[in-house]
py3Dmol code that shows the C-alpha trace and the ligand (Angstrom):
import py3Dmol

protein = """\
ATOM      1  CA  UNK A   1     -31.957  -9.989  21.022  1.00  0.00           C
ATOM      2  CA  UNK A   2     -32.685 -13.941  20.845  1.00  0.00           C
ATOM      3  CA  UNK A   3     -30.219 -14.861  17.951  1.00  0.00           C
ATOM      4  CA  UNK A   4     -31.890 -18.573  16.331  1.00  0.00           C
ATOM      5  CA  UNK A   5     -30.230 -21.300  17.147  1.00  0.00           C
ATOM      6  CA  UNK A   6     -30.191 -22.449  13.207  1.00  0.00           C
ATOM      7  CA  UNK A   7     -28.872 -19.364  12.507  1.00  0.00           C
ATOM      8  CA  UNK A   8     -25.762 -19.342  14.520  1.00  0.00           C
ATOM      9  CA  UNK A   9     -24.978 -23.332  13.325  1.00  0.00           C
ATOM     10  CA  UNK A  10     -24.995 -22.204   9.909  1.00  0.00           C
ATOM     11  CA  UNK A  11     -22.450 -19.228  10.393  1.00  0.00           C
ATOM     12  CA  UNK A  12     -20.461 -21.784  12.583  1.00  0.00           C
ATOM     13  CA  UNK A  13     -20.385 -24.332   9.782  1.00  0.00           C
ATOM     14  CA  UNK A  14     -19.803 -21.960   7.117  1.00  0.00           C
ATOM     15  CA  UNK A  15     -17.098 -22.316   4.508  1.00  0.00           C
ATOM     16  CA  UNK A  16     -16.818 -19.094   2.774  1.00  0.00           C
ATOM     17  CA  UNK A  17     -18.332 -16.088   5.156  1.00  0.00           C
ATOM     18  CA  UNK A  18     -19.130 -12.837   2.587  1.00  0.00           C
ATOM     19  CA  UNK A  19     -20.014  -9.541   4.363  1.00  0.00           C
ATOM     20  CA  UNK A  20     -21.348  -6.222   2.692  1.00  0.00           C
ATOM     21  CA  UNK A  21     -20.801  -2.958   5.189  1.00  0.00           C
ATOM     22  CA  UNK A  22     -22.018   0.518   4.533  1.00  0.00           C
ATOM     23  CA  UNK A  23     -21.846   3.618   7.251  1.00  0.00           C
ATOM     24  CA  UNK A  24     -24.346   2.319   9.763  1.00  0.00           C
ATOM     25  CA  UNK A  25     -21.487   0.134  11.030  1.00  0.00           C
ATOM     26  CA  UNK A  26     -19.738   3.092  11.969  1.00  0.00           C
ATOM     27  CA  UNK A  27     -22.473   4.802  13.402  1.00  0.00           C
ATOM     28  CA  UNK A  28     -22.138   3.707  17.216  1.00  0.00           C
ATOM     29  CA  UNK A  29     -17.711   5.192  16.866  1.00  0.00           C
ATOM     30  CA  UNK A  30     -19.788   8.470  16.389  1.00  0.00           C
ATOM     31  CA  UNK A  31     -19.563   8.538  12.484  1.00  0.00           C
ATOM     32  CA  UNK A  32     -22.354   9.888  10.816  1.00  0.00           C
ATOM     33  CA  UNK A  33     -24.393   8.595   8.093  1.00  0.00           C
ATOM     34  CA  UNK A  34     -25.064   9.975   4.885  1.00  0.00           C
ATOM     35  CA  UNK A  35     -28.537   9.713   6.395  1.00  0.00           C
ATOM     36  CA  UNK A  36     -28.143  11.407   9.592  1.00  0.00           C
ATOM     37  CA  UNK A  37     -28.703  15.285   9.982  1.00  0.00           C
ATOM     38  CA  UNK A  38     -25.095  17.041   9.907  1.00  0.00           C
ATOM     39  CA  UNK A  39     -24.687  19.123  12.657  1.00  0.00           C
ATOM     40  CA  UNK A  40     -22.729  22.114  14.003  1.00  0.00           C
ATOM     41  CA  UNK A  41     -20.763  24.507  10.809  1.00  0.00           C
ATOM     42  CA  UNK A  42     -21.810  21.744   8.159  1.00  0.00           C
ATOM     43  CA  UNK A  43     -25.604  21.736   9.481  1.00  0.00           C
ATOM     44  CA  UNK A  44     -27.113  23.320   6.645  1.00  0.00           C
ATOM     45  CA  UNK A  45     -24.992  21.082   3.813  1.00  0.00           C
ATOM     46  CA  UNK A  46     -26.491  17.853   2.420  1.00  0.00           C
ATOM     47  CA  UNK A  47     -24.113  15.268   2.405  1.00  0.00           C
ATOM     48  CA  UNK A  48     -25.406  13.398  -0.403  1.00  0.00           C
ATOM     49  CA  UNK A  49     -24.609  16.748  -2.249  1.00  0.00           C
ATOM     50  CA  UNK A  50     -21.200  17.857  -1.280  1.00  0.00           C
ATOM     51  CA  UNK A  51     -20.022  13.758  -2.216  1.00  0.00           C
ATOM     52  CA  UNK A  52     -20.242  14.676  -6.229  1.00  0.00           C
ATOM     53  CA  UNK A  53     -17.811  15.424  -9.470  1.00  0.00           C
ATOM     54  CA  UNK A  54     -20.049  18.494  -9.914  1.00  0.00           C
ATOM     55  CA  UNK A  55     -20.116  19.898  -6.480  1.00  0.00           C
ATOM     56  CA  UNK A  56     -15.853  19.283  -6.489  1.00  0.00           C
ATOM     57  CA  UNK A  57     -16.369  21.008 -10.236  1.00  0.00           C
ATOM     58  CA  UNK A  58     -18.471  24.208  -8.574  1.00  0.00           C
ATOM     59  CA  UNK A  59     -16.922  24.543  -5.425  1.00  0.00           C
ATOM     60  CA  UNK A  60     -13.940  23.184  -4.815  1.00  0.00           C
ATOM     61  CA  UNK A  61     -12.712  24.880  -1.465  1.00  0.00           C
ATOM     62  CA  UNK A  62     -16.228  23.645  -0.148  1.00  0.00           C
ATOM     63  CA  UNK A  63     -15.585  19.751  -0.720  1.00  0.00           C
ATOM     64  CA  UNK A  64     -12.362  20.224   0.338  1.00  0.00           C
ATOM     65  CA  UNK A  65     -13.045  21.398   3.606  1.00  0.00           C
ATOM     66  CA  UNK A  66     -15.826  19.039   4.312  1.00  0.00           C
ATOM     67  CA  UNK A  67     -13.486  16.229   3.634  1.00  0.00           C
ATOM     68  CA  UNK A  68     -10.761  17.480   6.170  1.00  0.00           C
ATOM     69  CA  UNK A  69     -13.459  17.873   8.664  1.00  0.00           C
ATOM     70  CA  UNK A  70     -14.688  14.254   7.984  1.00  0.00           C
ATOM     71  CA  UNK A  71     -11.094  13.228   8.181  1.00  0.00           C
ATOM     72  CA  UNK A  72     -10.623  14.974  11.591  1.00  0.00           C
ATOM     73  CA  UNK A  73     -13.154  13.168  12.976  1.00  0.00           C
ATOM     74  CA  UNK A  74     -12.891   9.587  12.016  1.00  0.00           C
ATOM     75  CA  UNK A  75      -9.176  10.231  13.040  1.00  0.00           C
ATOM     76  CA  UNK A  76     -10.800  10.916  16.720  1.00  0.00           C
ATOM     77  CA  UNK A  77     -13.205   8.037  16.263  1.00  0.00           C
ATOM     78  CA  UNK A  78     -12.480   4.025  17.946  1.00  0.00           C
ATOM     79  CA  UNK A  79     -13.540   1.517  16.126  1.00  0.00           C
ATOM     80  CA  UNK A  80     -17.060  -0.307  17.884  1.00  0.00           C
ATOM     81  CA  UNK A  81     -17.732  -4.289  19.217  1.00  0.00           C
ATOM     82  CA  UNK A  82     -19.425  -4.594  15.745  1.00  0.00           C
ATOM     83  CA  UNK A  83     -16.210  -3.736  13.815  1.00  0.00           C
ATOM     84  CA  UNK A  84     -14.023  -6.100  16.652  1.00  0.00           C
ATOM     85  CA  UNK A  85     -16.617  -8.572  16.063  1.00  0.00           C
ATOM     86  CA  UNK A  86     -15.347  -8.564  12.037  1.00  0.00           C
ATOM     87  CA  UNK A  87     -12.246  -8.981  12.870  1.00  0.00           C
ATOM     88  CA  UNK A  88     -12.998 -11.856  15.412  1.00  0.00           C
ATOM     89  CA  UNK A  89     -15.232 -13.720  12.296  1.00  0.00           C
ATOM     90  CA  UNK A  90     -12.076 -13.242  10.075  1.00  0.00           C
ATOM     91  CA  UNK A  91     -10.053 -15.612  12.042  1.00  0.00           C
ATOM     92  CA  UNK A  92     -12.574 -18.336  13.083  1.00  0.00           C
ATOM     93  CA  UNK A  93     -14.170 -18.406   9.497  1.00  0.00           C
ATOM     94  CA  UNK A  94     -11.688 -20.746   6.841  1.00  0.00           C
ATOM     95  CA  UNK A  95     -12.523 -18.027   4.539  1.00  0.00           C
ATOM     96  CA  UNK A  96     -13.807 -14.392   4.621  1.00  0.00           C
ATOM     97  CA  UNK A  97     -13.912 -11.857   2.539  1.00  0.00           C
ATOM     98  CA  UNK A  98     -14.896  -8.545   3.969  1.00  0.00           C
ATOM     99  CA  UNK A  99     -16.216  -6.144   1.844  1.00  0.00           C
ATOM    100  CA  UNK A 100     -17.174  -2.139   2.808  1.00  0.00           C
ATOM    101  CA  UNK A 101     -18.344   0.722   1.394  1.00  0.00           C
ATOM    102  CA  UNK A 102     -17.182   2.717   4.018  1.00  0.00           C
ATOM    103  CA  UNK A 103     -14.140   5.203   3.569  1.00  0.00           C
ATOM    104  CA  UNK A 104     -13.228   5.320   7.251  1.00  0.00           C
ATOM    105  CA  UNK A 105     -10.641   2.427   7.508  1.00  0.00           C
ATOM    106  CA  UNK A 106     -12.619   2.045  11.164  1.00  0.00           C
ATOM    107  CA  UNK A 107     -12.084  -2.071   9.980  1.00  0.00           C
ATOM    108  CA  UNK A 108      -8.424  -2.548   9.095  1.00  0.00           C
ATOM    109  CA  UNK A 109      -7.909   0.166  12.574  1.00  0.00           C
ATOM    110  CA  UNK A 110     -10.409  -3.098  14.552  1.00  0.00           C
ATOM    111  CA  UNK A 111      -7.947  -6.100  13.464  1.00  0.00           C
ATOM    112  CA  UNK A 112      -9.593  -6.725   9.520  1.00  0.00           C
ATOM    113  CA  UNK A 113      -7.009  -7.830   7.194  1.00  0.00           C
ATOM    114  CA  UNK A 114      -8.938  -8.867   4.068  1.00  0.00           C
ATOM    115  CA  UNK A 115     -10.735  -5.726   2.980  1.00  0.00           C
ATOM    116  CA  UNK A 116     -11.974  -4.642  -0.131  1.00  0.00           C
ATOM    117  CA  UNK A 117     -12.755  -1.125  -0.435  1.00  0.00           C
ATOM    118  CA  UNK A 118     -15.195  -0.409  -3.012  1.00  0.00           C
ATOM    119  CA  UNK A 119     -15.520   3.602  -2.306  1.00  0.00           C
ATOM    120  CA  UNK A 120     -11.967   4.101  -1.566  1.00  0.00           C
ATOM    121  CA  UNK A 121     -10.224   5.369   1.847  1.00  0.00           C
ATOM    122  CA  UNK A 122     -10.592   9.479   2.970  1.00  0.00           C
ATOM    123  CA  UNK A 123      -7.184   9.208   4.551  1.00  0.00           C
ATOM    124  CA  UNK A 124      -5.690   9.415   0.620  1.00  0.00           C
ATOM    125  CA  UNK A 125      -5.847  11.627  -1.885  1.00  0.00           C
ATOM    126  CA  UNK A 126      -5.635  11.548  -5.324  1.00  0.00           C
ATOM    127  CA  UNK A 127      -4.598  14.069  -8.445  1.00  0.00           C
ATOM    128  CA  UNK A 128      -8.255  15.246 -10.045  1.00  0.00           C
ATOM    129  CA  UNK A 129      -6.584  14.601 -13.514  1.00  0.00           C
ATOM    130  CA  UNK A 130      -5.392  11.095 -13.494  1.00  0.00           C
ATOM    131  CA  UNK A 131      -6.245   9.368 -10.692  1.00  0.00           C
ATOM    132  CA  UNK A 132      -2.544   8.801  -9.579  1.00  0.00           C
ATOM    133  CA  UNK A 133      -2.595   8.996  -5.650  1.00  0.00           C
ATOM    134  CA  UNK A 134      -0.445  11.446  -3.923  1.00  0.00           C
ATOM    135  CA  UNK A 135       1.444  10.868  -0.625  1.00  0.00           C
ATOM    136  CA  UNK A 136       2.973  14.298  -0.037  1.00  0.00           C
ATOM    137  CA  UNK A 137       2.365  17.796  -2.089  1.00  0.00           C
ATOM    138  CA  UNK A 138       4.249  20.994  -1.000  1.00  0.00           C
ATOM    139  CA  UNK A 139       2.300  22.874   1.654  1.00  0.00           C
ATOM    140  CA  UNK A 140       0.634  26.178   0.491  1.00  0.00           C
ATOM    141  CA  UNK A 141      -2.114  26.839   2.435  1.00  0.00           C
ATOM    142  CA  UNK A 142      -4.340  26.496  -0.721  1.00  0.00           C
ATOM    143  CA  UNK A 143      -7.404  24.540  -0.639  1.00  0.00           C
ATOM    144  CA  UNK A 144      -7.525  22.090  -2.293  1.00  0.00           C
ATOM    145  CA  UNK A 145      -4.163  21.882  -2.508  1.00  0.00           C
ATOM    146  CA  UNK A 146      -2.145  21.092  -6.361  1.00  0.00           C
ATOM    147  CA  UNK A 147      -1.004  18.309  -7.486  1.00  0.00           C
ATOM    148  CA  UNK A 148       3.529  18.200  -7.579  1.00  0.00           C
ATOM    149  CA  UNK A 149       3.431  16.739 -10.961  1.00  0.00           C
ATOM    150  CA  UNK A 150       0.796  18.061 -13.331  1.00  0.00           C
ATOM    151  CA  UNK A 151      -0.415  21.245 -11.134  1.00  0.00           C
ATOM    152  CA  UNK A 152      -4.470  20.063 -11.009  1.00  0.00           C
ATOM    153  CA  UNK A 153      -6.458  20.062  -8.329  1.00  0.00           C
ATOM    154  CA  UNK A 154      -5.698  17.387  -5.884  1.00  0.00           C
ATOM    155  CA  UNK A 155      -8.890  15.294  -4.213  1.00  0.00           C
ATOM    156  CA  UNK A 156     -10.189  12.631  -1.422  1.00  0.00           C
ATOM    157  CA  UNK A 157      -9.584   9.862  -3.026  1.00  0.00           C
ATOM    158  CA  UNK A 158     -13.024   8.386  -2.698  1.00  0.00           C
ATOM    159  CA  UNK A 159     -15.626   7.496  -5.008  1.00  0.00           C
ATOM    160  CA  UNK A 160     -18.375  10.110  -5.671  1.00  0.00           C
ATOM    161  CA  UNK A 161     -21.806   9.252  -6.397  1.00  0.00           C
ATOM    162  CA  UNK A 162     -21.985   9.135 -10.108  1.00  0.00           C
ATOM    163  CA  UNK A 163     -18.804   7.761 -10.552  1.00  0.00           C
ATOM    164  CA  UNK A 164     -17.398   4.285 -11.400  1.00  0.00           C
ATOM    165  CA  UNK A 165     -16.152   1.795  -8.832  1.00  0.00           C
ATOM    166  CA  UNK A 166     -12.560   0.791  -8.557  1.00  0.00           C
ATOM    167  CA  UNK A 167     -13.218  -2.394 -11.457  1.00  0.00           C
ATOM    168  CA  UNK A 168     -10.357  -4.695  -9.663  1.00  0.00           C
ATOM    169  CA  UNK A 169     -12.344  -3.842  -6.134  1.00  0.00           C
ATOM    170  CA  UNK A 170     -15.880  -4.354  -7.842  1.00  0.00           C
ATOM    171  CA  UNK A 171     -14.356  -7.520  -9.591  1.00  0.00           C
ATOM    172  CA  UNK A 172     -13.300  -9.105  -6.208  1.00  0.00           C
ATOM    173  CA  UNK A 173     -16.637  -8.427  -4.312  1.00  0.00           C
ATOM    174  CA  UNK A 174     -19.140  -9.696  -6.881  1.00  0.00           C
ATOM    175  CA  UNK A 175     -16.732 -13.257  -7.121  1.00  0.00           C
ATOM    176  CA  UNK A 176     -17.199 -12.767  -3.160  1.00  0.00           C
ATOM    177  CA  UNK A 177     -20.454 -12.729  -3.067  1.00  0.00           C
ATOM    178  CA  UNK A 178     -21.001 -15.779  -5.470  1.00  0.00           C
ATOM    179  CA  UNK A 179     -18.547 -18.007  -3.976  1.00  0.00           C
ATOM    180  CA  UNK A 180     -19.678 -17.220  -0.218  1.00  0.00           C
ATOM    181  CA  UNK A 181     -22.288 -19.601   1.601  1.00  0.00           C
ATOM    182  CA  UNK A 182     -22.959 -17.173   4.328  1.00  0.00           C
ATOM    183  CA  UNK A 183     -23.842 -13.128   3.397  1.00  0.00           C
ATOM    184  CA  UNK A 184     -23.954 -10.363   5.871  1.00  0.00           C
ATOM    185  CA  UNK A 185     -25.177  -7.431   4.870  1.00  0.00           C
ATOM    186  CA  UNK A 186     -24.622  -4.520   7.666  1.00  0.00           C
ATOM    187  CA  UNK A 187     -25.538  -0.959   8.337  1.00  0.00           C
ATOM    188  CA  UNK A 188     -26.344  -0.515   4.474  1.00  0.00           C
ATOM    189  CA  UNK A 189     -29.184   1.669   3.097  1.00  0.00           C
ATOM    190  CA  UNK A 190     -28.924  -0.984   0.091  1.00  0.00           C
ATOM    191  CA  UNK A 191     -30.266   1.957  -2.563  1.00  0.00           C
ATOM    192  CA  UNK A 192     -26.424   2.664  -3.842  1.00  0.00           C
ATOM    193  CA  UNK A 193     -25.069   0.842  -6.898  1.00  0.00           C
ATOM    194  CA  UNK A 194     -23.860  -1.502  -7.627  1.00  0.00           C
ATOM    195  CA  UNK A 195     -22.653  -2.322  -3.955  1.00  0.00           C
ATOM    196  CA  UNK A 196     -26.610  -2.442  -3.233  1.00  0.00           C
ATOM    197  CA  UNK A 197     -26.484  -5.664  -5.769  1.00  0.00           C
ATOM    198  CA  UNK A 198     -23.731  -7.785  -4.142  1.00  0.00           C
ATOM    199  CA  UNK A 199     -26.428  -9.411  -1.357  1.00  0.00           C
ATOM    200  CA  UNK A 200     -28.719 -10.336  -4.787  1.00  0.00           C
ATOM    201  CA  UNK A 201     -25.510 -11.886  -6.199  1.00  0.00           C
ATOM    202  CA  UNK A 202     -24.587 -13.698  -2.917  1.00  0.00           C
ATOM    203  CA  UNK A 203     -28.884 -14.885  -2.319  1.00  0.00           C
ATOM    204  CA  UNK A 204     -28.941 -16.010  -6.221  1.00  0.00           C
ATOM    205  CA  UNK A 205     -26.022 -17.732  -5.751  1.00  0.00           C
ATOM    206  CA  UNK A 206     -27.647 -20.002  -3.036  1.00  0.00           C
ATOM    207  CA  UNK A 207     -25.901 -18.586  -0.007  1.00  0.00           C
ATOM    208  CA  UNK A 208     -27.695 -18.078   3.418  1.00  0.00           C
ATOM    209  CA  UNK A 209     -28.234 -14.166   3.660  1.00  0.00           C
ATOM    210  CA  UNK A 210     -28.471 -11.966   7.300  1.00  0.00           C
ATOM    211  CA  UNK A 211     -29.038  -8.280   7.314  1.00  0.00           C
ATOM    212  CA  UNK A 212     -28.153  -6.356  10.046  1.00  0.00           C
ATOM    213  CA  UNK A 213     -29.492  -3.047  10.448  1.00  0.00           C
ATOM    214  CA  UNK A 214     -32.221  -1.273  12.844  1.00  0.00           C
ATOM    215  CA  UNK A 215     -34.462  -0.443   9.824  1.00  0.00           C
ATOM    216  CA  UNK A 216     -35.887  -2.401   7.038  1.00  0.00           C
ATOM    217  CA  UNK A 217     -34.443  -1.685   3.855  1.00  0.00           C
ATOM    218  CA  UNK A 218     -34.755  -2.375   0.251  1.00  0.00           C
ATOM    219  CA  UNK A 219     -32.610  -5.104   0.653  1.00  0.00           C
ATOM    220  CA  UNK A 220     -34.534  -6.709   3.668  1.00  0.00           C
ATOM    221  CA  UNK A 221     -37.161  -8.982   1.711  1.00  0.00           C
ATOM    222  CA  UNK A 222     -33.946 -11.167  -0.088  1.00  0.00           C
ATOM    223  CA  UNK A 223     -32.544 -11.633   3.368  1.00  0.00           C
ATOM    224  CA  UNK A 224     -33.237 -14.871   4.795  1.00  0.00           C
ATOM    225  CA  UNK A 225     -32.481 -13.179   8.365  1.00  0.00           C
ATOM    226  CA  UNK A 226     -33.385  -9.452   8.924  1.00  0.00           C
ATOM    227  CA  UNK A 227     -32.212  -8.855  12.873  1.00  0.00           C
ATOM    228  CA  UNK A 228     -32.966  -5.476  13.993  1.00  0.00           C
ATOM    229  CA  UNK A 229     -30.745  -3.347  15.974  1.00  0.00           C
ATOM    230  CA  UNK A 230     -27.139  -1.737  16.011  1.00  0.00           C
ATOM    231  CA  UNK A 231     -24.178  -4.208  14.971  1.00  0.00           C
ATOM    232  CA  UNK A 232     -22.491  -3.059  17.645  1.00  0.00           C
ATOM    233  CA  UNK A 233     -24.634  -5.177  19.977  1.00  0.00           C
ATOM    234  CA  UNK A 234     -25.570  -7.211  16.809  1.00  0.00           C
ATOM    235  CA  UNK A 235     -22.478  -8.891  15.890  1.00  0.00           C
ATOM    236  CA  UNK A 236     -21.277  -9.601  19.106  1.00  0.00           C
ATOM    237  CA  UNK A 237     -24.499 -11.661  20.130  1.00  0.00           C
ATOM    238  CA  UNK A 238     -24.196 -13.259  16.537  1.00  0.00           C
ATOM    239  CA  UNK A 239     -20.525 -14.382  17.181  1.00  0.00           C
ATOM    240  CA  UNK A 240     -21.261 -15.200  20.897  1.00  0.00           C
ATOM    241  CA  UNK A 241     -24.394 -17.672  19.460  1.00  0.00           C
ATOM    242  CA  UNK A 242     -22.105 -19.357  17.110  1.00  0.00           C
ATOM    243  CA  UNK A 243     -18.933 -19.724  19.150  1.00  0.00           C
ATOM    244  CA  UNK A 244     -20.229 -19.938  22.815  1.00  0.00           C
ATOM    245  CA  UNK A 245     -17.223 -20.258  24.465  1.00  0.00           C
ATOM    246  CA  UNK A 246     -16.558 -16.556  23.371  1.00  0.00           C
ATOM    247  CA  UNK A 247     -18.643 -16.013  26.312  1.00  0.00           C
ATOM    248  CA  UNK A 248     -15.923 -16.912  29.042  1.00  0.00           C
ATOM    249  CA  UNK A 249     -13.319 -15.846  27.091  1.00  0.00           C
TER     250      UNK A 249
END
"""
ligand_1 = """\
44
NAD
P -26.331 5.147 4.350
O -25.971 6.379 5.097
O -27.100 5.265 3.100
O -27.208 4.193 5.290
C -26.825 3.847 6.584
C -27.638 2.640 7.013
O -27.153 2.235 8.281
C -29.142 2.905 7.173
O -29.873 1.858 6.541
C -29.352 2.862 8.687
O -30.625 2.336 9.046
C -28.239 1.924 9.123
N -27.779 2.110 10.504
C -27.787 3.235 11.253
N -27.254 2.997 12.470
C -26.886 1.687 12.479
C -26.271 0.835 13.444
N -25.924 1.293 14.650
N -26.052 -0.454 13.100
C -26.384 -0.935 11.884
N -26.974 -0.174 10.934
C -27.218 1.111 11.237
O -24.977 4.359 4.138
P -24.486 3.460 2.947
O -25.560 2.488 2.562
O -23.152 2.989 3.366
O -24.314 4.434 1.668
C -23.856 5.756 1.718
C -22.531 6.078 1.062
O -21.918 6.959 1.954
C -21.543 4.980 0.884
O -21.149 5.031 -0.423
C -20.338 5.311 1.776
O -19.143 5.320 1.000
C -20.555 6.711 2.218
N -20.355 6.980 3.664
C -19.334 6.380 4.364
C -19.170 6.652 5.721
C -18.048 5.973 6.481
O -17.035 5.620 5.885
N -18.196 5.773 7.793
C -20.036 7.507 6.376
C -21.064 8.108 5.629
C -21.208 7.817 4.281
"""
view = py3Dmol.view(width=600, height=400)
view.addModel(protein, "pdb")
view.setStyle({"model": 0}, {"cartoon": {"style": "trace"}})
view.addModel(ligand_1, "xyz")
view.setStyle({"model": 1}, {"stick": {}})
view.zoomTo()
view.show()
């Protein structure tokens, strides 16, 4: 895809570079979507289902399990050229702020430094009580296992729908988003809040905004750039427009 010539000067010139991921950028390291069918022994579970207080509440064992599996995999999974691409922005832009609702940690694994997790990371877990997270528990067999201090159910420490963001994390993306002159938005559905918001904040706020995905989305009509297609071809083509000698490299 033919990325515009004004649209690679202004990502070249940029001071402050804000970007907004959700799963679609880790769709192409084999990562599923909360959109895409589930396959195989979690075929007939919704995902959008399992990822709740109340399912953890009714069937603990269940969410459990589905989390280890999801683990499992993105433990298997590379990160893409779109995540590498990140990473690449990170240094060439004077400053970035990366932010993702993705729990994978496919970024940081690419090269990404500055991260901001707004959903939290699978690869922790936390105490279902307090929130505390736990780096070791003694090994049972029992699923979910409980937590060494207070004896509750330990969980992914991850944010379900329904529940609230971390507020430092939330804090740090929305000044992101209003101090950046140049907004990404990749691979989002845009339809979960408030991360959905951020790429209003950042358009409000004057900046330049880009979204990246192969469909149109809610958030497509407040992006001054909606290019169509996986960020794993995406971003690489965006970076190579801006900083042609990339090309050679
Ligand atoms: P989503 O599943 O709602 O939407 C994914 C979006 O990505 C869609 O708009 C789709 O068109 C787009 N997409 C698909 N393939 C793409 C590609 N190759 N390149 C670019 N875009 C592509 O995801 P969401 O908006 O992030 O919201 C769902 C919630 O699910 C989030 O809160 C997130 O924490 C969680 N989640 C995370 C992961 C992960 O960490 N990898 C995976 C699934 C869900």
């Amino acid at each position: 895809m033919h990325i515009p010539d004004e649209l690679a000067e202004r990502l070249r010139r940029a001071n402050h570079v804000g970007v907004l991921t959700g799963a679609g950028t880790s769709a192409e390291s084999g990562v599923p979507t909360f959109r895409d069918a589930l396959t195989g022994l979690w075929a007939q579970y919704d995902p959008q289902e399992l990822a709740t207080p109340e399912a953890f509440a009714r069937q603990p064992q269940l969410v459990w399990d589905w989390y280890a599996w999801r683990r499992e995999l993105v433990a298997r999974a590379t990160p893409n050229p779109g995540h590498f691409a990140l990473a690449e922005l990170e240094s060439r832009a004077p400053q970035f702020t990366l932010i993702t609702q993705n729990v994978d940690g496919l970024h940081q694994r690419a090269g990404s430094r500055n991260v901001i997790e707004l959903h939290g990371n699978l690869a922790r877990v936390k105490c279902s009580r307090d929130d505390r997270v736990v780096a070791s528990w003694p090994e049972t067999g029992e699923r979910p296992p409980h937590c060494p201090d207070c004896g509750a159910l330990l969980r992914p420490d991850v944010v379900w729908f329904g529940e609230n963001l971390p507020p430092a994390a939330l804090s740090q993306a929305v000044r992101a988003a209003r101090t950046a002159d140049f907004f990404l938005t990749i691979g989002t559905s845009g339809i979960v809040q408030p991360a959905a918001s951020l790429p209003l904040e950042a358009a409000q706020a004057g900046a330049l905004t880009v979204e990246i995905n192969p469909d149109a989305t809610p958030l497509s009509r407040w992006a001054d750039y909606a290019l169509r297609g996986p960020s794993g071809v995406l971003l690489p083509a965006l970076l190579a427009a801006a900083w042609p000698e990339l090309n050679s490299a």
